[in-house]
PQR file with spaces between the fields and no chain letter, atoms N, CA, C, O and H, PARSE charges and radii, in Angstrom:
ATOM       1  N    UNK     1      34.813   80.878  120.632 -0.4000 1.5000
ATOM       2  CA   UNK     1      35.404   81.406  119.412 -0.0000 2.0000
ATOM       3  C    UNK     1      36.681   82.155  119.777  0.5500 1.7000
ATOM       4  O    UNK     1      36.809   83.147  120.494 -0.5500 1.4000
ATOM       5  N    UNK     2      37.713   81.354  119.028 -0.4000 1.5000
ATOM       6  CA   UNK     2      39.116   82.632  119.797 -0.0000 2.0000
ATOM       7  C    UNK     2      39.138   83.676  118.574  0.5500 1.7000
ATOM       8  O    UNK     2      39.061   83.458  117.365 -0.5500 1.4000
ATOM       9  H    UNK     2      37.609   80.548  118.446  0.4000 1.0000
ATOM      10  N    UNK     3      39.264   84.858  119.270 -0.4000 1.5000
ATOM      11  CA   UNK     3      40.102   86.106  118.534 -0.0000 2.0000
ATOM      12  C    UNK     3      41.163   86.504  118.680  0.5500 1.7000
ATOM      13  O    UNK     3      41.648   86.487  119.811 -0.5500 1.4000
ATOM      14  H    UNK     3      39.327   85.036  120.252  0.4000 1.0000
ATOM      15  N    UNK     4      41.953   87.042  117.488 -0.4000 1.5000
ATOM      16  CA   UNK     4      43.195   87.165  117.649 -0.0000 2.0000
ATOM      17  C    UNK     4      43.061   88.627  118.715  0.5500 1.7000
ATOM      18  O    UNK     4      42.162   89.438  118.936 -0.5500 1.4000
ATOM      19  H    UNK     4      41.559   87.056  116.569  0.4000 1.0000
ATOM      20  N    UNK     5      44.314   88.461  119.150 -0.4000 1.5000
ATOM      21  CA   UNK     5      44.368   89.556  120.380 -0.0000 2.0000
ATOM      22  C    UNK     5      46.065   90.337  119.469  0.5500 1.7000
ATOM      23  O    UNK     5      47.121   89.779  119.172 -0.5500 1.4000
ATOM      24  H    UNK     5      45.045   87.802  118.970  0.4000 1.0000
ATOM      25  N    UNK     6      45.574   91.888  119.275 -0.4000 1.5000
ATOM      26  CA   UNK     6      46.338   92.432  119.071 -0.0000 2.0000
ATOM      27  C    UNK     6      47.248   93.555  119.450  0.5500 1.7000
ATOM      28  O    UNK     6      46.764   94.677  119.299 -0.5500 1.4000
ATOM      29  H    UNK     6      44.716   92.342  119.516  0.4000 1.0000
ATOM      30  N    UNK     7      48.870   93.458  120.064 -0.4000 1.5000
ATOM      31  CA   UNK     7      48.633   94.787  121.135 -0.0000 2.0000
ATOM      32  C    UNK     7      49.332   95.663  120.284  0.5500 1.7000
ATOM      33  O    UNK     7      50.223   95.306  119.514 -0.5500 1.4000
ATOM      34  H    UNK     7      49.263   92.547  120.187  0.4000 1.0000
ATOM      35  N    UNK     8      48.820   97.093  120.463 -0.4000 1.5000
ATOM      36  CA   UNK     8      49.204   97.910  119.097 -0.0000 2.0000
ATOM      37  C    UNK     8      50.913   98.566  119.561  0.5500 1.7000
ATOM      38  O    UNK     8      51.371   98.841  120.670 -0.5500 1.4000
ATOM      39  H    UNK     8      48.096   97.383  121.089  0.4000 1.0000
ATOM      40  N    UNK     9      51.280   98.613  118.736 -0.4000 1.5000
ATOM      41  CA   UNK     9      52.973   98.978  118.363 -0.0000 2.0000
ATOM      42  C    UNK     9      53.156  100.545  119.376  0.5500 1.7000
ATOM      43  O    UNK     9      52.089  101.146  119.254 -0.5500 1.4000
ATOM      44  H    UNK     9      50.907   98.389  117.835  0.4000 1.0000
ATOM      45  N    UNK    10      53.967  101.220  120.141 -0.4000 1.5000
ATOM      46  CA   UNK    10      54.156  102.374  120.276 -0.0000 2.0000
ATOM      47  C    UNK    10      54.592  103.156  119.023  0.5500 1.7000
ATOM      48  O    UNK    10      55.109  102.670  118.017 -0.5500 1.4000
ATOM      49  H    UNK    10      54.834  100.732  120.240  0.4000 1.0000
ATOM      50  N    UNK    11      54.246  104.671  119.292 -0.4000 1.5000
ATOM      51  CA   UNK    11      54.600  105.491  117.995 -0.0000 2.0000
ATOM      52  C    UNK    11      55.630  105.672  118.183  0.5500 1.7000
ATOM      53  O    UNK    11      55.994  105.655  117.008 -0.5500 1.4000
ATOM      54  H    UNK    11      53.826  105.065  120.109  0.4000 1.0000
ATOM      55  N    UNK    12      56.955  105.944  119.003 -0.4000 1.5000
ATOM      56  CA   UNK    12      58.068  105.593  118.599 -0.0000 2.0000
ATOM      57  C    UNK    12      59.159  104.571  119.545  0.5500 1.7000
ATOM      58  O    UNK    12      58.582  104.400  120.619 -0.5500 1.4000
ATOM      59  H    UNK    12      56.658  105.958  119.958  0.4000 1.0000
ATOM      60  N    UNK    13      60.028  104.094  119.555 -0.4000 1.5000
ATOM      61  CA   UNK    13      60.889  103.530  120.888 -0.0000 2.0000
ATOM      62  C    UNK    13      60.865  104.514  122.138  0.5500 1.7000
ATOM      63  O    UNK    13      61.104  105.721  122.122 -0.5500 1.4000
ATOM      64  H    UNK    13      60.497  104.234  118.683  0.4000 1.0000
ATOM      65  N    UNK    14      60.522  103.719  123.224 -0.4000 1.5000
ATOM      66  CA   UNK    14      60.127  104.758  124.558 -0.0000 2.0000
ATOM      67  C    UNK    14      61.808  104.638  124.966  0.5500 1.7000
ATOM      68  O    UNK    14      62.565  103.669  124.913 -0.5500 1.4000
ATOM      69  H    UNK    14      60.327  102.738  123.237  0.4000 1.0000
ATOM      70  N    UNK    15      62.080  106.316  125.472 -0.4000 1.5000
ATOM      71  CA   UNK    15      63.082  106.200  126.246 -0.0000 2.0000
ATOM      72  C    UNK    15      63.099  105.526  127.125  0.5500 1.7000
ATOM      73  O    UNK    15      64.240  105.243  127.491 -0.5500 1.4000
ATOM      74  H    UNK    15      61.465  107.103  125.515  0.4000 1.0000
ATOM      75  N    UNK    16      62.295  105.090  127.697 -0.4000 1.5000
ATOM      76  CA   UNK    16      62.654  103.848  129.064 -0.0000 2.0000
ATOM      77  C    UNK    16      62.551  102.151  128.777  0.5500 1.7000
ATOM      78  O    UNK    16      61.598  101.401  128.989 -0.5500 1.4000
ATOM      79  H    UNK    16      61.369  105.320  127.400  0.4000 1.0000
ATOM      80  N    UNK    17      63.686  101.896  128.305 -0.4000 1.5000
ATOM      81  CA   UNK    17      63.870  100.283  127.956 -0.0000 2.0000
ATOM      82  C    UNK    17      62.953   99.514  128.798  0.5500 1.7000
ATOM      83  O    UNK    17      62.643   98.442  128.277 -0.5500 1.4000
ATOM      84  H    UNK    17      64.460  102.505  128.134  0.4000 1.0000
ATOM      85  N    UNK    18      62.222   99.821  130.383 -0.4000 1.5000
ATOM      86  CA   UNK    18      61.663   98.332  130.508 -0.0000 2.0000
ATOM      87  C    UNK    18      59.885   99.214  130.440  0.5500 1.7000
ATOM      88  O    UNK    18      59.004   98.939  131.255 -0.5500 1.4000
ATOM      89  H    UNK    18      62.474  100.691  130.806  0.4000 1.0000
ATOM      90  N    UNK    19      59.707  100.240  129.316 -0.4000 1.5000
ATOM      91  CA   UNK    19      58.302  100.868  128.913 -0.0000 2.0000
ATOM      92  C    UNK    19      57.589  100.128  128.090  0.5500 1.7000
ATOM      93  O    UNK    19      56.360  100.130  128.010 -0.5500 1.4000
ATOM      94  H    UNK    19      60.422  100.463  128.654  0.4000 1.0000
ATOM      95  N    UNK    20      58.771   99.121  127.112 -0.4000 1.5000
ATOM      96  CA   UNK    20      58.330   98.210  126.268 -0.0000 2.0000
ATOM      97  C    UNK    20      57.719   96.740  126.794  0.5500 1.7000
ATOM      98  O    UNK    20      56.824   96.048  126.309 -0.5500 1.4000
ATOM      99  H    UNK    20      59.768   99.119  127.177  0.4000 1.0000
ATOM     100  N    UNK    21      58.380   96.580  127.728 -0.4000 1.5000
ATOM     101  CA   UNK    21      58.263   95.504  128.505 -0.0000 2.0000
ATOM     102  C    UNK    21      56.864   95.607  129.281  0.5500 1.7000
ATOM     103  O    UNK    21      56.047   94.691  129.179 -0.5500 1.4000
ATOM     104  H    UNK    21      59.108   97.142  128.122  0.4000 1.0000
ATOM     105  N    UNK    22      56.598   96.788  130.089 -0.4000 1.5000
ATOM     106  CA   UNK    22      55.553   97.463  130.431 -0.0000 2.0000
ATOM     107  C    UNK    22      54.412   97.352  129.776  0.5500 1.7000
ATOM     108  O    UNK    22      53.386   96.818  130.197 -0.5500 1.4000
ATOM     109  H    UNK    22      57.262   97.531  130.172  0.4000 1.0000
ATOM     110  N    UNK    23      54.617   97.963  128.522 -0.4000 1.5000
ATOM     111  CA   UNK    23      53.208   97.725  127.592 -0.0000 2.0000
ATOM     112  C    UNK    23      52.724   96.741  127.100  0.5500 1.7000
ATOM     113  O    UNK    23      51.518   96.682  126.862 -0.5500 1.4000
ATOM     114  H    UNK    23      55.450   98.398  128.180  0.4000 1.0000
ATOM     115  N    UNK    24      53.488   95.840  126.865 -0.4000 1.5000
ATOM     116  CA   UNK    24      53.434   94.435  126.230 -0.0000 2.0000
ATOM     117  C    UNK    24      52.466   93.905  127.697  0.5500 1.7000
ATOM     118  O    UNK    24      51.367   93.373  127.539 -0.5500 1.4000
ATOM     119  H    UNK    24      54.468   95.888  127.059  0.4000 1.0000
ATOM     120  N    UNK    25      53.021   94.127  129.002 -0.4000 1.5000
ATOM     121  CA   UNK    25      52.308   93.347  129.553 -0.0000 2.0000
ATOM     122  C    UNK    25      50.710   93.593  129.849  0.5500 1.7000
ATOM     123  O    UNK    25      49.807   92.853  130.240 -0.5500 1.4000
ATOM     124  H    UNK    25      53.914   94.559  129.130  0.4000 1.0000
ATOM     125  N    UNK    26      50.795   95.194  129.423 -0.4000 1.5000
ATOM     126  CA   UNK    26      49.541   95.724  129.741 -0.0000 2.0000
ATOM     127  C    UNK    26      48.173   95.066  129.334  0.5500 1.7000
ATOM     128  O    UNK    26      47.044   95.207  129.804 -0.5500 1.4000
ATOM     129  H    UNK    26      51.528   95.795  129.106  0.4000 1.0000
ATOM     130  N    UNK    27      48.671   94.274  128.269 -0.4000 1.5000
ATOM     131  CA   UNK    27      47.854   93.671  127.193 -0.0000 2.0000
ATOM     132  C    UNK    27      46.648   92.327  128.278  0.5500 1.7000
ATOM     133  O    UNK    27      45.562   91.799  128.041 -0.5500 1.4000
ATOM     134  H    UNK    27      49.588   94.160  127.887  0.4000 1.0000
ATOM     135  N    UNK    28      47.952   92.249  129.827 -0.4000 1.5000
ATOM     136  CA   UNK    28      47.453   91.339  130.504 -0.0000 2.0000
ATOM     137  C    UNK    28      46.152   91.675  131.867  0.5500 1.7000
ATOM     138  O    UNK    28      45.720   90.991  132.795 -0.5500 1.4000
ATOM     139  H    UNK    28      48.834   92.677  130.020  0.4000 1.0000
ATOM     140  N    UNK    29      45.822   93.311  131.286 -0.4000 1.5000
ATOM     141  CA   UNK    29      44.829   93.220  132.254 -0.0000 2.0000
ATOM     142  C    UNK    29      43.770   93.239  131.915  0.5500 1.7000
ATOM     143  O    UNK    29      43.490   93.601  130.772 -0.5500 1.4000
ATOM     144  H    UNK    29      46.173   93.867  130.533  0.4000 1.0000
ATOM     145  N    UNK    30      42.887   92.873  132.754 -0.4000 1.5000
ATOM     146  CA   UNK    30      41.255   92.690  132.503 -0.0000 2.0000
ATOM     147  C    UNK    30      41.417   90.900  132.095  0.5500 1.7000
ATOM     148  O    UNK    30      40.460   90.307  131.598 -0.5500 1.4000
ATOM     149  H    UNK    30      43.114   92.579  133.682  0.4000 1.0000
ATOM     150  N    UNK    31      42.302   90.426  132.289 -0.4000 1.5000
ATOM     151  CA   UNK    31      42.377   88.814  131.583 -0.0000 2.0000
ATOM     152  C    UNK    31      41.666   87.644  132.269  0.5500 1.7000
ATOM     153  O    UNK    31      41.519   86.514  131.805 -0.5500 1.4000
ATOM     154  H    UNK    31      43.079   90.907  132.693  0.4000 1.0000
ATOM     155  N    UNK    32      41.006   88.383  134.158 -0.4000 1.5000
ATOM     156  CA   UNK    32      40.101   87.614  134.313 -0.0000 2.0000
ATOM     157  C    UNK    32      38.645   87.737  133.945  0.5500 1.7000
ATOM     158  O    UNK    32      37.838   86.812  134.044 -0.5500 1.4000
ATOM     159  H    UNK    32      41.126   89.301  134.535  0.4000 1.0000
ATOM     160  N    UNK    33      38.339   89.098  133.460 -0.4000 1.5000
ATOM     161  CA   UNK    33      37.449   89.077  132.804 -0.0000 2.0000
ATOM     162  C    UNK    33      36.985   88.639  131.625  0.5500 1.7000
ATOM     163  O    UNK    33      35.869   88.834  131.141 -0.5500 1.4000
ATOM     164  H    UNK    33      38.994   89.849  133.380  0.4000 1.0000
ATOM     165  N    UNK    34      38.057   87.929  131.102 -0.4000 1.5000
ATOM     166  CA   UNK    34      37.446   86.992  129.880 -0.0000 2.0000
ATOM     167  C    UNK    34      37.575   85.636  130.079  0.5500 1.7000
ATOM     168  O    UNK    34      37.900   85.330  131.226 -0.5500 1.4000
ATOM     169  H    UNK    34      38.963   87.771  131.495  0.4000 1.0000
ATOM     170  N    UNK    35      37.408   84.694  129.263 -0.4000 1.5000
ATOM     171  CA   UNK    35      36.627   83.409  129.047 -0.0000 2.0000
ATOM     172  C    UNK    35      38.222   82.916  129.241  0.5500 1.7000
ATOM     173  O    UNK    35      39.159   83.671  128.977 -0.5500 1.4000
ATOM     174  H    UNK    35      37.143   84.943  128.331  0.4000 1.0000
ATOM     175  N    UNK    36      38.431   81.320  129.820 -0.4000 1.5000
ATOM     176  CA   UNK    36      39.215   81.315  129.752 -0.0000 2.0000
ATOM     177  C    UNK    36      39.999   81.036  127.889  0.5500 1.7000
ATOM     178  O    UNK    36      41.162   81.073  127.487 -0.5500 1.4000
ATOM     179  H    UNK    36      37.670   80.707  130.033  0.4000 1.0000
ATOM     180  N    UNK    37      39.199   80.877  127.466 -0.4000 1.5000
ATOM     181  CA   UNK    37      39.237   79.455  125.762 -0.0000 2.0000
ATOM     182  C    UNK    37      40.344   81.256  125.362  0.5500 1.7000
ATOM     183  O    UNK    37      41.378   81.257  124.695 -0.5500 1.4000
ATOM     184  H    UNK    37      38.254   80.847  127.792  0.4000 1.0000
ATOM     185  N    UNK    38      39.905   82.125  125.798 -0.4000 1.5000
ATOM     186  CA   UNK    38      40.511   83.617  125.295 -0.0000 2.0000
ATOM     187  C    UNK    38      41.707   84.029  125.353  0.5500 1.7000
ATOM     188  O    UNK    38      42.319   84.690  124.514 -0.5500 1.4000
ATOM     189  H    UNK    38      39.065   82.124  126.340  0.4000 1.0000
ATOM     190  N    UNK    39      42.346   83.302  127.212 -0.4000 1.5000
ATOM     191  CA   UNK    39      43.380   83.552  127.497 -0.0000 2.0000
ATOM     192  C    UNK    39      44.682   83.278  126.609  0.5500 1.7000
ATOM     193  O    UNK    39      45.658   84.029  126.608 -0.5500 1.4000
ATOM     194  H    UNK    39      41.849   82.766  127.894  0.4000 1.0000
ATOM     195  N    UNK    40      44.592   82.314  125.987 -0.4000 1.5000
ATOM     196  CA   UNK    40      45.531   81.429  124.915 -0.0000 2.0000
ATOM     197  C    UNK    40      46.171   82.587  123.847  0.5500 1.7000
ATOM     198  O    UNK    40      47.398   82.527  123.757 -0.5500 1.4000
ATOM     199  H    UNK    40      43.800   81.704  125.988  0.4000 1.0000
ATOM     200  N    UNK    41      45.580   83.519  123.114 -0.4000 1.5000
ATOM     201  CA   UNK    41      45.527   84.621  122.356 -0.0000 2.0000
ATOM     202  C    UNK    41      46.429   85.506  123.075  0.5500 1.7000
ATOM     203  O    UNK    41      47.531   85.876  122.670 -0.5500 1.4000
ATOM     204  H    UNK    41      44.584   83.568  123.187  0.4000 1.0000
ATOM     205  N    UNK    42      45.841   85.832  124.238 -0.4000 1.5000
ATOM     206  CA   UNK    42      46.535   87.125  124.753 -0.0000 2.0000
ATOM     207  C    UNK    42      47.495   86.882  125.350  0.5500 1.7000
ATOM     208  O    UNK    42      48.297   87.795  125.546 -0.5500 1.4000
ATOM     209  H    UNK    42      44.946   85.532  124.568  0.4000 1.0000
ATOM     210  N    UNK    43      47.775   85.457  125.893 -0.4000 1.5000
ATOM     211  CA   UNK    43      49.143   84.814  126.122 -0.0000 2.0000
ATOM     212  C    UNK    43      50.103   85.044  125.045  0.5500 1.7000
ATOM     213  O    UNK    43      51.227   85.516  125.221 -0.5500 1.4000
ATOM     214  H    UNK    43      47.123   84.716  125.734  0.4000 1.0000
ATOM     215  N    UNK    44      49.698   84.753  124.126 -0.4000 1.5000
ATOM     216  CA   UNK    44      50.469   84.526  122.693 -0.0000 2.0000
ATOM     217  C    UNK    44      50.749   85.911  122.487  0.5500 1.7000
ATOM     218  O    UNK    44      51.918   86.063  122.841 -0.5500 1.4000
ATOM     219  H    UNK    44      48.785   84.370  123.984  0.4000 1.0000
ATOM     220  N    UNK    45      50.246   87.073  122.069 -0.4000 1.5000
ATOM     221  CA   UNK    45      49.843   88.358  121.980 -0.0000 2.0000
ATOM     222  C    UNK    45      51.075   89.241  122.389  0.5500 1.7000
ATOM     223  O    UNK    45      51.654   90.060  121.675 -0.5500 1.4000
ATOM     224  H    UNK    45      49.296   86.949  121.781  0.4000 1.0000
ATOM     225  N    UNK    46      51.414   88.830  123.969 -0.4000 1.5000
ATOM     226  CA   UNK    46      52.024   89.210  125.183 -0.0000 2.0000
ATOM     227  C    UNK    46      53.137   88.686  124.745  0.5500 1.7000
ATOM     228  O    UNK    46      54.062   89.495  124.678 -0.5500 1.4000
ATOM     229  H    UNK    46      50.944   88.165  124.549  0.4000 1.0000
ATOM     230  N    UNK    47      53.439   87.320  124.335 -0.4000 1.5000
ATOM     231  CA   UNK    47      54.816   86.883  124.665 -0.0000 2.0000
ATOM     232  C    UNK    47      55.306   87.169  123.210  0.5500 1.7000
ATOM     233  O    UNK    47      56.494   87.487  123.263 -0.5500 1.4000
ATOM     234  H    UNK    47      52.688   86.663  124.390  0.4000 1.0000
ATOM     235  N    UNK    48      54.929   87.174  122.194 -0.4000 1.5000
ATOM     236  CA   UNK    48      55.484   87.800  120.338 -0.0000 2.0000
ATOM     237  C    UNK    48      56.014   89.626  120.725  0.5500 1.7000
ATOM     238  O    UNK    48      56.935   90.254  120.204 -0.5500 1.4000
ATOM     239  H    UNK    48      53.964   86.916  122.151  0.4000 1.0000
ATOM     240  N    UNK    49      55.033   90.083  121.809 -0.4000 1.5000
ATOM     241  CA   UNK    49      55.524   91.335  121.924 -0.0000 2.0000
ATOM     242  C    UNK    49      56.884   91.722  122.957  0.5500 1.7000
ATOM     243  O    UNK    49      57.654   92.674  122.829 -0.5500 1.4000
ATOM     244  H    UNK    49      54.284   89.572  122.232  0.4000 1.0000
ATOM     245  N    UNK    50      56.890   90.894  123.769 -0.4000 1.5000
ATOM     246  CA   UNK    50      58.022   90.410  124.490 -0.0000 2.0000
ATOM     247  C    UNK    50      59.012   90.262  123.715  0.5500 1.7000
ATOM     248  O    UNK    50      59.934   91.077  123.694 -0.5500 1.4000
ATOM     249  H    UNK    50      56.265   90.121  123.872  0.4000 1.0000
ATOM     250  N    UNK    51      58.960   88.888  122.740 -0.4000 1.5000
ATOM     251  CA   UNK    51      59.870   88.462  122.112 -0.0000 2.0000
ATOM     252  C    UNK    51      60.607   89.969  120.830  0.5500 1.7000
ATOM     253  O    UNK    51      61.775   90.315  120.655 -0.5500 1.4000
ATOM     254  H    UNK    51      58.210   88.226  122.757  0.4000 1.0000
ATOM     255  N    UNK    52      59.611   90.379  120.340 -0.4000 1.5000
ATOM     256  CA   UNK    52      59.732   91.416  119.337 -0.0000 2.0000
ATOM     257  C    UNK    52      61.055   93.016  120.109  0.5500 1.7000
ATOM     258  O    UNK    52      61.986   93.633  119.592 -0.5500 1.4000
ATOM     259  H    UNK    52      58.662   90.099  120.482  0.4000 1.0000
ATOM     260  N    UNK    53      60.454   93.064  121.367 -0.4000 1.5000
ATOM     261  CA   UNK    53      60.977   94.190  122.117 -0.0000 2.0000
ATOM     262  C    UNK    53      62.279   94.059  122.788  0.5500 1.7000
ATOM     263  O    UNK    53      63.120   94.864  123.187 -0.5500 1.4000
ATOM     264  H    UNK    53      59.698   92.563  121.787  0.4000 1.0000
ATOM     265  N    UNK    54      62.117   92.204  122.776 -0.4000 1.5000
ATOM     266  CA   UNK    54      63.742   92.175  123.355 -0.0000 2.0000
ATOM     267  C    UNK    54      64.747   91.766  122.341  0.5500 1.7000
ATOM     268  O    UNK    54      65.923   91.475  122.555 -0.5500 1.4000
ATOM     269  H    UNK    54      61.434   91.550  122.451  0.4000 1.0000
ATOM     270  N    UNK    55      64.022   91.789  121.035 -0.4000 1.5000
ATOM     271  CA   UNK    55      65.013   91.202  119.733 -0.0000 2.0000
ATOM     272  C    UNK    55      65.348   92.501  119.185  0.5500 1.7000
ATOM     273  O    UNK    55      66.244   92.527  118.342 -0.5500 1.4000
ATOM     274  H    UNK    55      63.066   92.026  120.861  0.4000 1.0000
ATOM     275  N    UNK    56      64.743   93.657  119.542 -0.4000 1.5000
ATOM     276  CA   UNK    56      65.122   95.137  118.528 -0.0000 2.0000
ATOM     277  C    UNK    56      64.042   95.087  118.056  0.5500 1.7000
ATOM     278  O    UNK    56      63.354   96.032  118.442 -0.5500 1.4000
ATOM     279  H    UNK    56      64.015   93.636  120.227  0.4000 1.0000
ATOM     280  N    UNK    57      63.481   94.346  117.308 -0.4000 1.5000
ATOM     281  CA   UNK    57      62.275   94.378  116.326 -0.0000 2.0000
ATOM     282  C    UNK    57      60.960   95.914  116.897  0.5500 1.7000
ATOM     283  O    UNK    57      60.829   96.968  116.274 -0.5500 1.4000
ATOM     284  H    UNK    57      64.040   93.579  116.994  0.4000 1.0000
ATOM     285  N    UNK    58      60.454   95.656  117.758 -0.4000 1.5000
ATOM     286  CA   UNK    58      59.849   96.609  118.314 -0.0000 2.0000
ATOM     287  C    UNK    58      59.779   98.229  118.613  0.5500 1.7000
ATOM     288  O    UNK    58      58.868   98.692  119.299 -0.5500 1.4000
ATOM     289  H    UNK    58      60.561   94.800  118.264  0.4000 1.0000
């Protein structure tokens, strides 16, 4: 069963431009501890927050 994997927003823009980058990836640990059918989500998850942080959006 996939679940959406959601990584939550910081409360405000971190003074350190690669903090965003940082957190987004954080989303990637513990990722061998799940199934792989799971990984797909938090791939996705990871790279929208990527994409979001390096567009301004974030």
């Amino acid at each position: 069963m996939d679940e959406f994997y959601e990584i939550e927003e910081p409360a405000a823009a971190p003074a350190d431009p690669e903090a965003g980058v940082r957190h987004a990836l954080d989303a990637l640990d513990g990722l061998d501890d799940l199934p792989p059918a799971e990984h797909v989500a938090r791939f996705e998850a990871v790279h929208d927050a990527l994409r979001a942080h390096l567009s301004g959006d974030a």
